[in-house]
RODO-520169 format. One record per residue: x, y, z of N, C-alpha, C, CB in turn. Coordinates in steps of 0.02 Angstrom, whole numbers, padded with zeros to 5 digits, always signed. Glycine has a CB too. Layout:
% RODO-520169
XYZXYZXYZXYZ...
//
This chain:
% RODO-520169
+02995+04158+15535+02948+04155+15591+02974+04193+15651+02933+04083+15609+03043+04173+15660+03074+04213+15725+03043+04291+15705+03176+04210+15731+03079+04309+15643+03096+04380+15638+03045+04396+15651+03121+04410+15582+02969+04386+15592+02898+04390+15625+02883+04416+15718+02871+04307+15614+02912+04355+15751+02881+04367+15813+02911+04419+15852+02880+04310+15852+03004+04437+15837+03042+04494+15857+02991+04540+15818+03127+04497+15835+02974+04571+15766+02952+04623+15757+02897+04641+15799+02941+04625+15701+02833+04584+15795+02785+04598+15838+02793+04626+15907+02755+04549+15843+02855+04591+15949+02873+04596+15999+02900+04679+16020+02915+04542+16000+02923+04700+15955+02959+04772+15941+02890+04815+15963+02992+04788+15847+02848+04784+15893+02789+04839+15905+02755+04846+15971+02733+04826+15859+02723+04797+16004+02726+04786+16079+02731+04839+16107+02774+04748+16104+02817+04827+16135+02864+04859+16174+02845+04930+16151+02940+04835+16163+02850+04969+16079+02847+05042+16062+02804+05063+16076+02853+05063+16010+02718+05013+16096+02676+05051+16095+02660+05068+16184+02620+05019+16047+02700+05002+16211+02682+05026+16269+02727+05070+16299+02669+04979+16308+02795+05079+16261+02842+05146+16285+02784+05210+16260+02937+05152+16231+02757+05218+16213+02702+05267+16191+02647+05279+16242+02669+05242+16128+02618+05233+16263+02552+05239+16319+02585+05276+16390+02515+05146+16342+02660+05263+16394+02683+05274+16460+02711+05338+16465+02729+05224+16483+02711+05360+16386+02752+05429+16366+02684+05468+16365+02803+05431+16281+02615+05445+16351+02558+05471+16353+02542+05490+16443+02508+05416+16313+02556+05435+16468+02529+05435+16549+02579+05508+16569+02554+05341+16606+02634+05521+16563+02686+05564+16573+02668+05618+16554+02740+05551+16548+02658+05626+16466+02627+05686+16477+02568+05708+16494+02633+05711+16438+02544+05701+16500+02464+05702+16546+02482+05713+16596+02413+05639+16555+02514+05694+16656+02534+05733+16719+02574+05775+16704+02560+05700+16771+02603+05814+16677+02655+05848+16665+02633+05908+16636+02700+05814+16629+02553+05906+16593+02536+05945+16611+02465+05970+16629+02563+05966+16584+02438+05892+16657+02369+05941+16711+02404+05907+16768+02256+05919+16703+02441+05890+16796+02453+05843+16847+02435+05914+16921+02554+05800+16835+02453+05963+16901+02458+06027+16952+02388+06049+16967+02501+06095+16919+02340+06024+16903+02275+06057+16910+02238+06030+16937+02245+06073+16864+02235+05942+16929+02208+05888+16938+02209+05875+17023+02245+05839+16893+02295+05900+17036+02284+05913+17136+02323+05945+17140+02293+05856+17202+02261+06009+17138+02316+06074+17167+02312+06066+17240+02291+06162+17146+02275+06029+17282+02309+06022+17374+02387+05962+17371+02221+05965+17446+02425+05968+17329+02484+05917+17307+02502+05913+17373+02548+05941+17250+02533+05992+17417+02565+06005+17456+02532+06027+17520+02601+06040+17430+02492+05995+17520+02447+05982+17618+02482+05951+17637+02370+05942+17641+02491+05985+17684+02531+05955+17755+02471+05905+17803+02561+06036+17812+02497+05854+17846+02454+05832+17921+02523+05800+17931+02367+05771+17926+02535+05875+17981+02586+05839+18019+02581+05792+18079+02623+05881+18039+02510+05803+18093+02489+05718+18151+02494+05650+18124+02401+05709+18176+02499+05649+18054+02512+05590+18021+02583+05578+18001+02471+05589+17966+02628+05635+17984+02698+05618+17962+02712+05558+17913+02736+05605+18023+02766+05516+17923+02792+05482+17881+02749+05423+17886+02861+05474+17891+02700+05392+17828+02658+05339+17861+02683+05285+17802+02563+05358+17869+02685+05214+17816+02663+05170+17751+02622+05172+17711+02651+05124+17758+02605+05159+17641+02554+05177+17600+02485+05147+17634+02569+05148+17526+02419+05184+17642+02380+05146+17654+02325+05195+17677+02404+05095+17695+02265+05194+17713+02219+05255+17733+02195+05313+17678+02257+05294+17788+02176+05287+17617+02188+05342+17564+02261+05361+17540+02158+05404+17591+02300+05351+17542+02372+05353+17530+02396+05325+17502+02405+05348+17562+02408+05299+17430+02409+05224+17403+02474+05233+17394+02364+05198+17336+02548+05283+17413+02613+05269+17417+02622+05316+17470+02656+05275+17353+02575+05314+17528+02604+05339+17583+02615+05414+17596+02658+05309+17586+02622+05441+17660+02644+05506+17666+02730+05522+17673+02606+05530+17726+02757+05595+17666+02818+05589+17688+02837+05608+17765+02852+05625+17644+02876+05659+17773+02885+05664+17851+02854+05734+17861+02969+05658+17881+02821+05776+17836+02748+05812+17835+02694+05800+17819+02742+05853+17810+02683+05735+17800+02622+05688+17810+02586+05725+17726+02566+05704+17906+02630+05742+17682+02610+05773+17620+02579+05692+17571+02691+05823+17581+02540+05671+17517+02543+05637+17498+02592+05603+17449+02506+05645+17495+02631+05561+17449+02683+05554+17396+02666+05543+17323+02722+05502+17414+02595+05501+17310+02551+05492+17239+02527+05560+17201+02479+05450+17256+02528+05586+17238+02509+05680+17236+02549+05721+17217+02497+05716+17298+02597+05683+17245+02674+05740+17248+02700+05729+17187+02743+05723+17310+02695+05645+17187+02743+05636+17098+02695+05643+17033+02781+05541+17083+02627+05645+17051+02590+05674+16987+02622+05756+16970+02497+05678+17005+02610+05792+17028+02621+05859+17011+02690+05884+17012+02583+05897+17051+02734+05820+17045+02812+05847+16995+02830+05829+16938+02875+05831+17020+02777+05812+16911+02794+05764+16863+02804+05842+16784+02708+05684+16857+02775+05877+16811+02797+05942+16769+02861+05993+16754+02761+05979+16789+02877+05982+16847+02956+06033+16856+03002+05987+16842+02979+06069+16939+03005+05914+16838+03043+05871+16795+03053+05848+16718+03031+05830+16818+02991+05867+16699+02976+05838+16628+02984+05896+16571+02896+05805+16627+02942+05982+16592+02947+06033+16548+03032+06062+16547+02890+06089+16572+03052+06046+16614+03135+06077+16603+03172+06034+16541+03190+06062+16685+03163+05950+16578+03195+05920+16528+03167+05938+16439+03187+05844+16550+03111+05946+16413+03069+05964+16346+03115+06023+16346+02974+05978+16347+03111+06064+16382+03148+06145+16350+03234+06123+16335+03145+06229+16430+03264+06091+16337+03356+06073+16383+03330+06034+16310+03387+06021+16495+03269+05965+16280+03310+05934+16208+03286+05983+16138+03280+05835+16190+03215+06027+16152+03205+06063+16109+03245+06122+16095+03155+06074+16116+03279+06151+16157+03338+06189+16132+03396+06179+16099+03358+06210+16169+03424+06130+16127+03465+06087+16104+03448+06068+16031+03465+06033+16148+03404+06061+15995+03368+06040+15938+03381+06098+15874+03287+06032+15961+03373+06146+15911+03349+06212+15872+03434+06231+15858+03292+06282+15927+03469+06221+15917+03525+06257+15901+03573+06188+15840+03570+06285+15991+03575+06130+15872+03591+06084+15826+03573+06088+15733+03559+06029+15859+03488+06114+15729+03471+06121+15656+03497+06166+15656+03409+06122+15625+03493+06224+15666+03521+06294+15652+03617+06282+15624+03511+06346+15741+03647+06254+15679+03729+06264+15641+03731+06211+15621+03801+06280+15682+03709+06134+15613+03718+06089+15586+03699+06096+15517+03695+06045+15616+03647+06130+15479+03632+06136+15429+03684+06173+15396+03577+06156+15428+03680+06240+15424+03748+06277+15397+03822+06251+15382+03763+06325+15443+03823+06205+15429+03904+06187+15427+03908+06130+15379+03938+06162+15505+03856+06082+15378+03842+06031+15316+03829+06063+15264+03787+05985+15322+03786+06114+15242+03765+06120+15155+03830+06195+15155+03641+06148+15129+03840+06236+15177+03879+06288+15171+03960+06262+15173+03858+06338+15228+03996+06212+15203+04066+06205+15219+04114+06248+15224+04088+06173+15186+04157+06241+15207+04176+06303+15201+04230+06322+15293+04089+06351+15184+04239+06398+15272+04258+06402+15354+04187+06400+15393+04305+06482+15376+04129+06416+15371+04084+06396+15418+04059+06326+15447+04040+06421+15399+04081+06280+15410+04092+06209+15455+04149+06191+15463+04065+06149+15431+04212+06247+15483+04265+06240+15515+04247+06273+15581+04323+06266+15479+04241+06316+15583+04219+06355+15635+04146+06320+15680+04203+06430+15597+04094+06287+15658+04047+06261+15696+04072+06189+15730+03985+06256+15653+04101+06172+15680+04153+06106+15693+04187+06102+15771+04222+06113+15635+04232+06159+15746+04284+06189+15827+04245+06203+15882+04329+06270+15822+04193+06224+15883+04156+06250+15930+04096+06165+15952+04115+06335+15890+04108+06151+15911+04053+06071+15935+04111+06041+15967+04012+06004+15859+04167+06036+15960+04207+05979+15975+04246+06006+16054+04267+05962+15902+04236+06088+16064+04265+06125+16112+04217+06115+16196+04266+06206+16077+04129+06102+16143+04080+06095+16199+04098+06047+16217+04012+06095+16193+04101+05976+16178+04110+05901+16170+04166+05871+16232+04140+05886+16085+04202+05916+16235+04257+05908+16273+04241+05917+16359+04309+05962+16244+04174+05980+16367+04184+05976+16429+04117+05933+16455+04197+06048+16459+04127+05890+16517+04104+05866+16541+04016+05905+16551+04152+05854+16584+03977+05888+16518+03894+05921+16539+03872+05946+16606+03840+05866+16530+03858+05884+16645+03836+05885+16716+03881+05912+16746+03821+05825+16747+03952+05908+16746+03997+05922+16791+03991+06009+16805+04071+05893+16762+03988+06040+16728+04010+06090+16721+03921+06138+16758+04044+06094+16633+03881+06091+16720+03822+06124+16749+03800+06136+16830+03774+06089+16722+03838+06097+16849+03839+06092+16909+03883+06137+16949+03849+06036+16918+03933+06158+16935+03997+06221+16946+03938+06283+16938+04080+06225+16866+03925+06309+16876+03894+06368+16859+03818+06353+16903+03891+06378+16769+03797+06319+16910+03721+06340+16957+03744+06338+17022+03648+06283+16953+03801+06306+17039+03839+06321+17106+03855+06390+17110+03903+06281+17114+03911+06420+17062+03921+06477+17068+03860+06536+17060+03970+06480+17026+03810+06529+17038+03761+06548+17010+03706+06553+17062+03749+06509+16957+03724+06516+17137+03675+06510+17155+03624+06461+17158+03665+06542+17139+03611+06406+17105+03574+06397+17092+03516+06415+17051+03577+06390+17120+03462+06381+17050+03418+06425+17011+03394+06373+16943+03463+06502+16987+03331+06359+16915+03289+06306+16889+03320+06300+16805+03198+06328+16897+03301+06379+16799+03306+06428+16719+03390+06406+16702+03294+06545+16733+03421+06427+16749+03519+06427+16745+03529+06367+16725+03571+06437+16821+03510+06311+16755+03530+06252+16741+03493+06220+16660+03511+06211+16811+03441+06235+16653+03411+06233+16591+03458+06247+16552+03358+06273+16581+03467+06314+16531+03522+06351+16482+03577+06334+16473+03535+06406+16493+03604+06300+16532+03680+06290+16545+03688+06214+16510+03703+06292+16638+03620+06165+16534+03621+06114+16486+03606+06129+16412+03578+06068+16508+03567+06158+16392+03546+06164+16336+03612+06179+16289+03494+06214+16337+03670+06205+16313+03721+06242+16275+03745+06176+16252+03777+06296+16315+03752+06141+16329+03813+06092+16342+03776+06020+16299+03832+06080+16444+03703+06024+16290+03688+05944+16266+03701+05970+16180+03583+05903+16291+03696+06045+16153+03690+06058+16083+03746+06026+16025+03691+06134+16082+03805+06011+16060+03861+05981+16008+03844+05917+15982+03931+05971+16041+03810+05858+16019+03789+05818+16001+03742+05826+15933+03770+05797+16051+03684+05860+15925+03646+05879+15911+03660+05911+15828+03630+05910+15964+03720+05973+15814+03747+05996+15771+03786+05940+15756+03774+06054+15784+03828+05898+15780+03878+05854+15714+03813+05790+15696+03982+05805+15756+03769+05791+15720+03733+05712+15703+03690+05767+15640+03666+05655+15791+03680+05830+15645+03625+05877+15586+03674+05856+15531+03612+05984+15596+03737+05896+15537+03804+05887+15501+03811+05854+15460+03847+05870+15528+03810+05772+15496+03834+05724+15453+03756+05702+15403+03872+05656+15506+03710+05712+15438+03670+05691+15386+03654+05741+15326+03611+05669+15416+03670+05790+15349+03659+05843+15293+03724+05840+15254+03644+05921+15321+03779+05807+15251+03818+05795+15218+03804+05725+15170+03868+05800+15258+03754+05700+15186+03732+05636+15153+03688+05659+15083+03682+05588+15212+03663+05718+15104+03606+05728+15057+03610+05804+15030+03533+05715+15097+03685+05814+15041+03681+05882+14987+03714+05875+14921+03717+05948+15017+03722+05802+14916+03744+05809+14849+03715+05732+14802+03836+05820+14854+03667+05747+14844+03599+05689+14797+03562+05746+14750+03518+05643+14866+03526+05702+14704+03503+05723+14651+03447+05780+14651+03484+05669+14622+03398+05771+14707+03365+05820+14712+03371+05902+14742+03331+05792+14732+03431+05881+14783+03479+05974+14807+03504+05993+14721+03592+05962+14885+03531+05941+14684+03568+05983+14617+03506+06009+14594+03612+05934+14550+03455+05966+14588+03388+05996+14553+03364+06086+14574+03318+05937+14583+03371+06068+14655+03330+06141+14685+03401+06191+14639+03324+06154+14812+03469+06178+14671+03500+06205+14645+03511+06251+14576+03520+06175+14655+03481+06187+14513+03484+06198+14452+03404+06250+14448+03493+06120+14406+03371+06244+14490+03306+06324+14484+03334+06378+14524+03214+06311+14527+03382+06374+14527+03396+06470+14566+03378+06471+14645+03325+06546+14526+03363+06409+14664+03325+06433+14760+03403+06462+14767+03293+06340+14845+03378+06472+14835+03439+06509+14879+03461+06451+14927+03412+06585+14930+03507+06460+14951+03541+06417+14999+03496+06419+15046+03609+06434+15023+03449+06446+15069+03410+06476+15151+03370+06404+15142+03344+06575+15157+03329+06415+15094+03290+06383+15055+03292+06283+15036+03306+06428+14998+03335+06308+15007+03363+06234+14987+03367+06201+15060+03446+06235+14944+03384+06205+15101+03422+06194+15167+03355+06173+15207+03470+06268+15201+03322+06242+15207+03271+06223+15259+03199+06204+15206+03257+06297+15322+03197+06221+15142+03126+06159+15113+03141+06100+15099+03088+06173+15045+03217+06100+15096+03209+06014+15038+03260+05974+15072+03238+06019+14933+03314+06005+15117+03355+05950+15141+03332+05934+15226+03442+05973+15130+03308+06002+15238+03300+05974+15328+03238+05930+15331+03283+06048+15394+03186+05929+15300+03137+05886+15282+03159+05788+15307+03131+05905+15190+03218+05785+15261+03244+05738+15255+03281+05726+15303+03266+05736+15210+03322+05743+15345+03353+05757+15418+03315+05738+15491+03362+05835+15422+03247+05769+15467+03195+05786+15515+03195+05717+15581+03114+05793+15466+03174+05645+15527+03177+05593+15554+03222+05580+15622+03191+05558+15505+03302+05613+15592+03343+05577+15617+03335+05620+15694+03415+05572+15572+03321+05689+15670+03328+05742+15709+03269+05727+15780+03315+05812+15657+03227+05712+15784+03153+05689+15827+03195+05631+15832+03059+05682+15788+03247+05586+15834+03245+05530+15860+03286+05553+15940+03281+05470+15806+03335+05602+15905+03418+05604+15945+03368+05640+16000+03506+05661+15901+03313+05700+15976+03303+05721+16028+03252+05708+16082+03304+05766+16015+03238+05643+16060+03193+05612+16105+03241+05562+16176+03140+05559+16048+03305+05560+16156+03387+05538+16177+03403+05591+16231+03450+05545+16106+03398+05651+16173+03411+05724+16245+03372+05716+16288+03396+05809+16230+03312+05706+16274+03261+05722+16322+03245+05661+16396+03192+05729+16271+03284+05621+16377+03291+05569+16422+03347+05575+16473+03299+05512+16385+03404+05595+16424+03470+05626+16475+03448+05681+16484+03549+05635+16449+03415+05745+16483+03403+05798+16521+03366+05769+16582+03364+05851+16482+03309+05732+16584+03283+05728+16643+03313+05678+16704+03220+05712+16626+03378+05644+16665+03415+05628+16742+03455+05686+16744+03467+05553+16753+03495+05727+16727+03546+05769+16709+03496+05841+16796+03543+05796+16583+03430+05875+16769+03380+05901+16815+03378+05877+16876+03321+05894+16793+03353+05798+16862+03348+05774+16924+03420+05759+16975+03308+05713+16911+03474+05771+16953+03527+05755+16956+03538+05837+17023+03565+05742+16869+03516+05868+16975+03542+05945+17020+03489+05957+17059+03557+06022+16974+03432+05939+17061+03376+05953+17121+03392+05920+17174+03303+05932+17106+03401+05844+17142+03459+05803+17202+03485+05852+17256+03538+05772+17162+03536+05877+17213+03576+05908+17256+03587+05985+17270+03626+05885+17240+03533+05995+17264+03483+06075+17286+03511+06118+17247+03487+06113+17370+03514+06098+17156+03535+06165+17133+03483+06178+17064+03625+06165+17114+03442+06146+17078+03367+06167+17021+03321+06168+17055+03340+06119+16958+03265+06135+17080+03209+06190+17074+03205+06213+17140+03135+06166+17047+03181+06268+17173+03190+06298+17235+03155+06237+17298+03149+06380+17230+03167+06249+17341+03114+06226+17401+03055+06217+17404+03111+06256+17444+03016+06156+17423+02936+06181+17421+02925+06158+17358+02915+06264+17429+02952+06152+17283+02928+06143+17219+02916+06076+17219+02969+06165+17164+02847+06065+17181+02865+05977+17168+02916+05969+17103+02782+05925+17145+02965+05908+17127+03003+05885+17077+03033+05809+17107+03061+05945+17060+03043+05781+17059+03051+05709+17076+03128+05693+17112+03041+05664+17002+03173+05742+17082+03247+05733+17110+03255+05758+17166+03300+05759+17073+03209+05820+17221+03202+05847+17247+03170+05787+17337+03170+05896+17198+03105+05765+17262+03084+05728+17326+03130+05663+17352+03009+05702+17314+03154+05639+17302+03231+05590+17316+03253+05624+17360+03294+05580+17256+03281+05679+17377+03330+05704+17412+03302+05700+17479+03352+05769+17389+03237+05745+17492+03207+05747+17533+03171+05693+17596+03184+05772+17503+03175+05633+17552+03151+05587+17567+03169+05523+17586+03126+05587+17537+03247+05530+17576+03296+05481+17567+03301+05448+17643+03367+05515+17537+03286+05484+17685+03299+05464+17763+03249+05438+17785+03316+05516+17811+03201+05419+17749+03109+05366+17781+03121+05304+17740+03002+05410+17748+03195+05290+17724+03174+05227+17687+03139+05157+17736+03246+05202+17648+03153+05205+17800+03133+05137+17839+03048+05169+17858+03197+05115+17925+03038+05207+17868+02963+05212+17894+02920+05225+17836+02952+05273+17948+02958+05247+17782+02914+05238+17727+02937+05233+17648+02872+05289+17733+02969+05189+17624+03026+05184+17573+02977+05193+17502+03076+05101+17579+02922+05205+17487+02901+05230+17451+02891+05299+17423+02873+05211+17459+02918+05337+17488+02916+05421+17488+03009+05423+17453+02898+05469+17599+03035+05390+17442+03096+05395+17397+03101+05353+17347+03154+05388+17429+03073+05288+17364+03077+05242+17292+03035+05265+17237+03052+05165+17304+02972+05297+17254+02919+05316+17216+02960+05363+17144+02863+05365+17271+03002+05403+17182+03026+05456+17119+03064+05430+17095+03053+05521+17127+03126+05386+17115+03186+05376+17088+03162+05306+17024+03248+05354+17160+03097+05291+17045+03059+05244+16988+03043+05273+16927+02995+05218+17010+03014+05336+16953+02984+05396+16894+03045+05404+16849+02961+05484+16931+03090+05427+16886+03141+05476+16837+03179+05401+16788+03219+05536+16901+03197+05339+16806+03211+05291+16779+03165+05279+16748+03230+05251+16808+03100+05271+16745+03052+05247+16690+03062+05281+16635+02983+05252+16705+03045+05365+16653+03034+05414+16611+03101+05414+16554+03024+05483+16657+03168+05399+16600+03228+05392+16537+03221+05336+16519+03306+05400+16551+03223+05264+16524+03204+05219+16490+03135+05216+16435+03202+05180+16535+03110+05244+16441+03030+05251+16401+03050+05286+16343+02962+05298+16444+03096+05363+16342+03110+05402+16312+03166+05362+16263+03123+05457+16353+03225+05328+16291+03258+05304+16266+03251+05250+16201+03279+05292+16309+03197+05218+16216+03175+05155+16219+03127+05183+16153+03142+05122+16298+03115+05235+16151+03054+05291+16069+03123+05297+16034+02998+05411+16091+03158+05327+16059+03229+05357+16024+03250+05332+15972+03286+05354+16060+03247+05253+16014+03313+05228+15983+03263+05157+15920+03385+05188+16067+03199+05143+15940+03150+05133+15910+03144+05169+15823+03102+05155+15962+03149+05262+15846+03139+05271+15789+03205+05290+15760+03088+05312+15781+03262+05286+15779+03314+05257+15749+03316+05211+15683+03338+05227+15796+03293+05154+15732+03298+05079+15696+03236+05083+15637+03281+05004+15760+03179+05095+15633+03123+05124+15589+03174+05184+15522+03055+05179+15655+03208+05220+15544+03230+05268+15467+03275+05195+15446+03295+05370+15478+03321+05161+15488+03364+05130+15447+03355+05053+15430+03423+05140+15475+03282+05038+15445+03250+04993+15406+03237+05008+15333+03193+04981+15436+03187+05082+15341+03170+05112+15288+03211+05119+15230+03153+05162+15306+03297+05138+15244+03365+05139+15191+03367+05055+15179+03454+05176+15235+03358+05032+15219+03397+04982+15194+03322+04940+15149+03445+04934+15267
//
């Protein structure tokens, strides 16, 4: 009976992490179209409490803050999507190789996962868009390199699970090619695990973003973005603490929500084994 009501309780919880991952993307991407006046100014109004048409208030250009976090809800959300889908691509790409090929080529992908592994992500991303200038794209790439090691040893190990089950000897015993084998019949099987981790990236990319807008080294001035308006906003906590609480809610939901699918469909493949 317990277990019964924990499961129900599971399903629940997944569907409403799903409705909230729905509400997300939907601003993320009409949120810009839906109010393109995001960024009207009345500076006779400035920093106000929510209220007068304002249902979380203005900031200290009297911009709307409900406005602002719909339509950052894109320069936060598509960076983070590009930073776990890259991350994704490069993970299948040498994780496959280095699992079904071995060899020095999963010596060599090995060394190079464990070399990224070593350096600190944020820290380092944060040095190079410093040195760099800054800049939205830089920091993207720079994560994308730095989240990919994760990504390649978790392809790795599962493709080491299943290249020497019965149905790889089979493709094997018809002549496919390694290209083949790899990407029709074993990544198939991977796939699961692969959409879980990077639904994981995609949760640490968008504090990782919001992390450097924080601190003015992703998206330029003027852009809506949620780490940005944190920054910006941080000094009205008294005349209007919704023009900073508002985002720093977003970007915590959005990684908890993400996390919370992740690790959901985690637990779903290894129900399924067991």
């Amino acid at each position: 009976m317990k277990t019964g009501t924990a499961r129900g309780g599971s399903r629940v919880l997944t569907w409403a992490c799903a409705a909230v991952a729905a509400v997300l993307l939907a601003a993320a991407v009409a949120g810009q179209w839906v109010f393109p006046d995001w960024d009207r100014q009345d500076l006779m109004t400035g920093a106000a409490m929510p209220g007068g048409g304002h249902p979380l208030g203005t900031d200290g250009l009297g911009r709307d803050i409900a406005r602002m976090l719909v339509a950052g809800a894109r320069g936060t959300l598509v960076g983070a999507a590009l930073v776990a889908a890259g991350s994704m691509l490069i993970g299948n790409v040498l994780g496959l190789a280095a699992g079904y090929l071995g060899g020095v080529t999963d010596a060599l992908v090995r060394r190079w996962a464990d070399l990224l592994l070593a350096l600190p992500a944020l820290l380092v991303t944060i040095v190079v868009a410093g040195i760099g200038g800054g800049g939205y794209a830089l920091a993207v790439c720079v994560l994308i390199v730095l989240t990919s090691p994760g990504d390649i040893r978790l392809v790795r190990s599962a493709v080491l699970e299943q290249r020497h089950l019965a149905y790889v000897e089979a493709a094997r015993v018809l002549g496919l090619s390694k290209v083949t084998v790899m990407v029709r019949h074993i990544w198939p099987n991977v796939l699961p695990v692969v959409v879980a981790n990077t639904l994981l990236n995609f949760a640490g990319a968008v504090v990782a973003l919001s992390s450097l807008s924080f601190l003015g080294l992703g998206v330029p001035p003027g852009a809506p973005d949620w780490g940005r308006m944190l920054a910006e906003n941080r000094t009205l906590l008294y005349d209007n603490p919704s023009a900073a609480l508002a985002p720093a809610v977003a970007v915590v939901v959005s990684a908890v929500v993400l996390n919370l699918l992740g690790d959901r469909l985690f637990e779903s493949r290894a129900d399924r084994r067991s």
